[in-house]
DOLO-527074 format. One record per atom (N, C-alpha, C): residue number from 1; residue in one letter; atom name; x, y, z. Coordinates in steps of 0.05 Angstrom, whole numbers, padded with zeros to 5 digits. Layout:
    nr   rest   atom       px       py       pz
   NUM      A     CA        X        Y        Z
...
This chain:
    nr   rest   atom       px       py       pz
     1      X      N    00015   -01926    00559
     1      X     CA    00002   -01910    00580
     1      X      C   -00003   -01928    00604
     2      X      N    00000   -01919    00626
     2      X     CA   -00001   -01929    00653
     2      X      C   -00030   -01932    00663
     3      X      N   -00042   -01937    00668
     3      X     CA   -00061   -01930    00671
     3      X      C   -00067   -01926    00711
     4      X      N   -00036   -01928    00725
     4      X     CA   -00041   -01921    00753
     4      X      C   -00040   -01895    00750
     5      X      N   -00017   -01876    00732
     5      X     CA   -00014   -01850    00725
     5      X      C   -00043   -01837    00728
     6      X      N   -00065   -01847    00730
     6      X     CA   -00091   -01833    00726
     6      X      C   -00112   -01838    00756
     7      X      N   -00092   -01814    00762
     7      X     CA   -00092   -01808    00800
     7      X      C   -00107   -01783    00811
     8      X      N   -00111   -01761    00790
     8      X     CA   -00125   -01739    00795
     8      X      C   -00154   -01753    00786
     9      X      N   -00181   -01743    00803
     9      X     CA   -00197   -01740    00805
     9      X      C   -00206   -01709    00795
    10      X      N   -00228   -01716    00774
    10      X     CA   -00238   -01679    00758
    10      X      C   -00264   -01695    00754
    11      X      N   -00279   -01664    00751
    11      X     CA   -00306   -01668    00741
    11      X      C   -00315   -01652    00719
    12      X      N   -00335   -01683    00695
    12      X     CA   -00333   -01667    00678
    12      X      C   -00363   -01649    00672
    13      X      N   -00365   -01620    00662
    13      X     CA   -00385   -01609    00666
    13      X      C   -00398   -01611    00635
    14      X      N   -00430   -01607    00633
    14      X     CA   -00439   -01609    00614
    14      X      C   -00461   -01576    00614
    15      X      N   -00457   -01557    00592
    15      X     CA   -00480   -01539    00593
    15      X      C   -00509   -01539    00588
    16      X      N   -00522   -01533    00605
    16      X     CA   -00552   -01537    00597
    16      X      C   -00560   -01515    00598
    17      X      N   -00593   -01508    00592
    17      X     CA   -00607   -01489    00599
    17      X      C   -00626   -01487    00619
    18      X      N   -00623   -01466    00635
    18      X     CA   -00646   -01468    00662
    18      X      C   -00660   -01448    00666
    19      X      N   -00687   -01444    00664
    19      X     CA   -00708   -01422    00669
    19      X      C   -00713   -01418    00694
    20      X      N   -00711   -01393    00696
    20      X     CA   -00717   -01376    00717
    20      X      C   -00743   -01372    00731
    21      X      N   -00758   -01356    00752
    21      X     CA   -00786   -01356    00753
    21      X      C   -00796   -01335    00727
    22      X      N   -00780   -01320    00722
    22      X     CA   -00795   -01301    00696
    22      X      C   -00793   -01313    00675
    23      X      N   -00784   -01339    00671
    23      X     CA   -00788   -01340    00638
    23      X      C   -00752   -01344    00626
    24      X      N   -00739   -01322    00640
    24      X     CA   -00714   -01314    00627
    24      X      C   -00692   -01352    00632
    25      X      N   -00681   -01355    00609
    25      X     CA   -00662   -01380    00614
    25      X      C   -00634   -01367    00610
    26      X      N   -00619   -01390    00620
    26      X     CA   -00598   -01379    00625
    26      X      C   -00572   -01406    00622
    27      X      N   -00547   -01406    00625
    27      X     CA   -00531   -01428    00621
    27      X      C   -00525   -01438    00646
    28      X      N   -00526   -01456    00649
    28      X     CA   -00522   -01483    00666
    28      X      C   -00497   -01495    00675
    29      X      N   -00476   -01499    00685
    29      X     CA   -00465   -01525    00683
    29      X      C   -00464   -01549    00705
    30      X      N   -00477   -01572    00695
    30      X     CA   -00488   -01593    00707
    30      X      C   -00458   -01616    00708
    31      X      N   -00456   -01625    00728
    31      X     CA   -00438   -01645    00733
    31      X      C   -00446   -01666    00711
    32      X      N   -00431   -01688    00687
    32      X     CA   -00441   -01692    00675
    32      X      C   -00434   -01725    00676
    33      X      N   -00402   -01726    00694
    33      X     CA   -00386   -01748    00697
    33      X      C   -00363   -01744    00713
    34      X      N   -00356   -01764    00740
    34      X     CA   -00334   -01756    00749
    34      X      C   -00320   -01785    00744
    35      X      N   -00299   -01772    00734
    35      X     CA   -00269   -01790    00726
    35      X      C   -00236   -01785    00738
    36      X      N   -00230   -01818    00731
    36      X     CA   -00200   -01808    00739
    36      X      C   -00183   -01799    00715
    37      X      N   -00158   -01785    00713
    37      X     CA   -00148   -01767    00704
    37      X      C   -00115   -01770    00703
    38      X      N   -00104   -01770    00683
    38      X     CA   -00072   -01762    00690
    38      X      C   -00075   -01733    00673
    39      X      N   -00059   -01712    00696
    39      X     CA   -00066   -01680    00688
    39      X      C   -00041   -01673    00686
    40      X      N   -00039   -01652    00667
    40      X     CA   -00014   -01646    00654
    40      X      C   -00018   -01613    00642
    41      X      N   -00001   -01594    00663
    41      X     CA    00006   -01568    00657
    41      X      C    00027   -01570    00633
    42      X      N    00007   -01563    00604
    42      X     CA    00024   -01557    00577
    42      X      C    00046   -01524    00574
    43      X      N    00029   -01511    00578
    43      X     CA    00049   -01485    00575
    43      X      C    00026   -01455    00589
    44      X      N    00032   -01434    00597
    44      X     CA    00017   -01413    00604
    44      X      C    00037   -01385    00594
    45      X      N    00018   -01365    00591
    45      X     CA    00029   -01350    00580
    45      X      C    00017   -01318    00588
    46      X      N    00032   -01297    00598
    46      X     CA    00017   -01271    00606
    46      X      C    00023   -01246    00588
    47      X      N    00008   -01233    00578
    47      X     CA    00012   -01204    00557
    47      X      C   -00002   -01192    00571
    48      X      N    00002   -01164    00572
    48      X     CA   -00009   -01136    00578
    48      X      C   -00024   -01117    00543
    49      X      N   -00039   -01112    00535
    49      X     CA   -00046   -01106    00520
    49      X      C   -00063   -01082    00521
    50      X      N   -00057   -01057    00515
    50      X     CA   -00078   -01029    00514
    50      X      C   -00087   -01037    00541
    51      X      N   -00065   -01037    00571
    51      X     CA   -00062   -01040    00590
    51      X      C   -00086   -01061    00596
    52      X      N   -00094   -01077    00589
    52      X     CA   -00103   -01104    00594
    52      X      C   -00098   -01121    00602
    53      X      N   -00095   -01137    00626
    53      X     CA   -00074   -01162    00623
    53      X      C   -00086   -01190    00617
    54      X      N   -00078   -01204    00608
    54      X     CA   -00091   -01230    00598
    54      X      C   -00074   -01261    00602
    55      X      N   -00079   -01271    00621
    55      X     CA   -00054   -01289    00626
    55      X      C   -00084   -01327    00613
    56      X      N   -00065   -01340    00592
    56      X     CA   -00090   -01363    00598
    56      X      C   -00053   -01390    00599
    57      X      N   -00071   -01416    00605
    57      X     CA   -00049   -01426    00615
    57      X      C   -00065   -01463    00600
    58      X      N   -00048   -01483    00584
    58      X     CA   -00056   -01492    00568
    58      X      C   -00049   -01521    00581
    59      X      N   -00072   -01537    00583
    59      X     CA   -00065   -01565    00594
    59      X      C   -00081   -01599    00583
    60      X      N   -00065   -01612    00588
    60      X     CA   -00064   -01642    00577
    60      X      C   -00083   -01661    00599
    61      X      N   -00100   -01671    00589
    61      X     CA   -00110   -01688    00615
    61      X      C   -00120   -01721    00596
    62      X      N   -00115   -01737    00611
    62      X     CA   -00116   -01766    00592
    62      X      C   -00138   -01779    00607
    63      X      N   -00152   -01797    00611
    63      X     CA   -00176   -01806    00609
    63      X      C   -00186   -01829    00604
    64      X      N   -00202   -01854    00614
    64      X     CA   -00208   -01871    00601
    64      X      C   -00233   -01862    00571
    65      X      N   -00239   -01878    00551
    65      X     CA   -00260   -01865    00539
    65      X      C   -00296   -01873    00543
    66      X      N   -00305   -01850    00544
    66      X     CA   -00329   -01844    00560
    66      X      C   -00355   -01825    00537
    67      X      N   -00372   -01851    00526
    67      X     CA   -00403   -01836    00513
    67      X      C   -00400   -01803    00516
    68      X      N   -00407   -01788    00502
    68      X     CA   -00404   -01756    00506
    68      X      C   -00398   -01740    00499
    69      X      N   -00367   -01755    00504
    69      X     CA   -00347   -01731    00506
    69      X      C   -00339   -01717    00476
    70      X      N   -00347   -01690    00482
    70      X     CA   -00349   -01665    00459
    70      X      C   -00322   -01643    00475
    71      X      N   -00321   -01623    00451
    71      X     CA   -00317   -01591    00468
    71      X      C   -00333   -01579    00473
    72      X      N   -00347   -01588    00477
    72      X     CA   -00372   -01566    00491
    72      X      C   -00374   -01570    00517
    73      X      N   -00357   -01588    00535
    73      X     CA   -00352   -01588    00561
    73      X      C   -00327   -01570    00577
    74      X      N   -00340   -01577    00597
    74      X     CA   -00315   -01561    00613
    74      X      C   -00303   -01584    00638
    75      X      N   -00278   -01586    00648
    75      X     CA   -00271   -01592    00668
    75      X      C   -00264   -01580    00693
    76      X      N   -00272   -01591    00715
    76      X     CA   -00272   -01574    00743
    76      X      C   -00244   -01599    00757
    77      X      N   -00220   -01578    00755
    77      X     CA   -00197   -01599    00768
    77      X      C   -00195   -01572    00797
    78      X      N   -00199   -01587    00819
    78      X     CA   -00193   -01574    00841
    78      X      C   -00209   -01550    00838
    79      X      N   -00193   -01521    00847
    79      X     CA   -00209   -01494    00841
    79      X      C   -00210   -01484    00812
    80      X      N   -00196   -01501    00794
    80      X     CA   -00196   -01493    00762
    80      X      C   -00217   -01500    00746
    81      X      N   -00223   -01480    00724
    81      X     CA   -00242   -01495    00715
    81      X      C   -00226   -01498    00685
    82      X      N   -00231   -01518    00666
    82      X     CA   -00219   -01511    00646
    82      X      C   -00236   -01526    00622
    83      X      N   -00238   -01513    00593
    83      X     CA   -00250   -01510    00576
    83      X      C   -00242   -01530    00565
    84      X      N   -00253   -01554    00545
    84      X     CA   -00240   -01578    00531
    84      X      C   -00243   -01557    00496
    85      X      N   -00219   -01564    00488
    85      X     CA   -00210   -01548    00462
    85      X      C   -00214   -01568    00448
    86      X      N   -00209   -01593    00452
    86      X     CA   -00204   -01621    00430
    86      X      C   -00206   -01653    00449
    87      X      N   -00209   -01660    00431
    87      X     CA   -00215   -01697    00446
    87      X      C   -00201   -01701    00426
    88      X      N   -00177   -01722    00436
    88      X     CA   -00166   -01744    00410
    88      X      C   -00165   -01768    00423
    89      X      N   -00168   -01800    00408
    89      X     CA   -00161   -01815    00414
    89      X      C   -00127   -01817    00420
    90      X      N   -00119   -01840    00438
    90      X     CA   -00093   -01843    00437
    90      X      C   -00071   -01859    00434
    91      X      N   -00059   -01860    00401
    91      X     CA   -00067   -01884    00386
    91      X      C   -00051   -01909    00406
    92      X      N   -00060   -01933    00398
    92      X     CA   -00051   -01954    00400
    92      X      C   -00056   -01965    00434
    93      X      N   -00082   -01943    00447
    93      X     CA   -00086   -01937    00466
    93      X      C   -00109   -01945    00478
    94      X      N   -00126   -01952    00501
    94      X     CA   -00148   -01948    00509
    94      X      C   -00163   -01920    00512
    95      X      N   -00149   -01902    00505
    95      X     CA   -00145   -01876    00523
    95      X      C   -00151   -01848    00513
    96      X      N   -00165   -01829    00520
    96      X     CA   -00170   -01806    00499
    96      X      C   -00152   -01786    00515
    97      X      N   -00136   -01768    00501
    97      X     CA   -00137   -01744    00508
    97      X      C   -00146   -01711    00505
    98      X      N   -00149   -01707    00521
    98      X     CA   -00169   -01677    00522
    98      X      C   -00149   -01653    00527
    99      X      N   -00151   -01642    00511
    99      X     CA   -00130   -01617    00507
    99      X      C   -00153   -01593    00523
   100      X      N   -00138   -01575    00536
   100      X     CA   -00162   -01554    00550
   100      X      C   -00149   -01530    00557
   101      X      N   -00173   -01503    00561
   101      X     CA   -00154   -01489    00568
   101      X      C   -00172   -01481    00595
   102      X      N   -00146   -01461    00602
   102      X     CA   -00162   -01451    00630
   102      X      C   -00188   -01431    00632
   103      X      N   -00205   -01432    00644
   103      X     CA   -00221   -01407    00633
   103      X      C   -00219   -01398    00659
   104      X      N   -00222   -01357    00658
   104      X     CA   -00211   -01342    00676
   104      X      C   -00241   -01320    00685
């Protein structure tokens, strides 16, 4: 792994909870870490269903490794936001990768 390849800039989000003036809470997402990135469009895919359409689109992003990191984050690349499905190390690597999907 290159480690110049890691040229996109993303931010990673973390969910919290935040109360309102009534009492009522609600979900959050707080900037949690901004990192550099090598980003990688895996595959996307569109169905129509009981006239529904549903298009989601599936991507690779590599990473140095960073205290944290769960799926329970999300990443903000440009205007996308996208969901982390998995963290793996990458073997023989400094390097994790984060498998994600798009959320719509």
């Amino acid at each position: 792994m290159n480690p110049g390849k890691l040229n996109k800039r993303i931010t990673l989000k973390k969910r919290t909870q935040q109360r309102n003036s009534y009492g009522e809470s609600k979900d959050v997402w707080q900037d949690f870490a901004k990192v550099w990135a090598e980003v990688h469009a895996l595959r996307g895919y569109e169905r129509t269903e009981a006239y529904l359409a549903d298009a989601r689109s599936s991507w690779r992003l590599v990473i140095r490794p960073l205290a944290g990191l769960s799926t329970g984050l999300r990443v903000q690349y440009g205007a996308r936001v996208l969901e982390v499905k998995s963290v793996l190390p990458i073997a023989s690597t400094p390097f994790i990768e984060l498998i994600c999907e798009a959320v719509e």
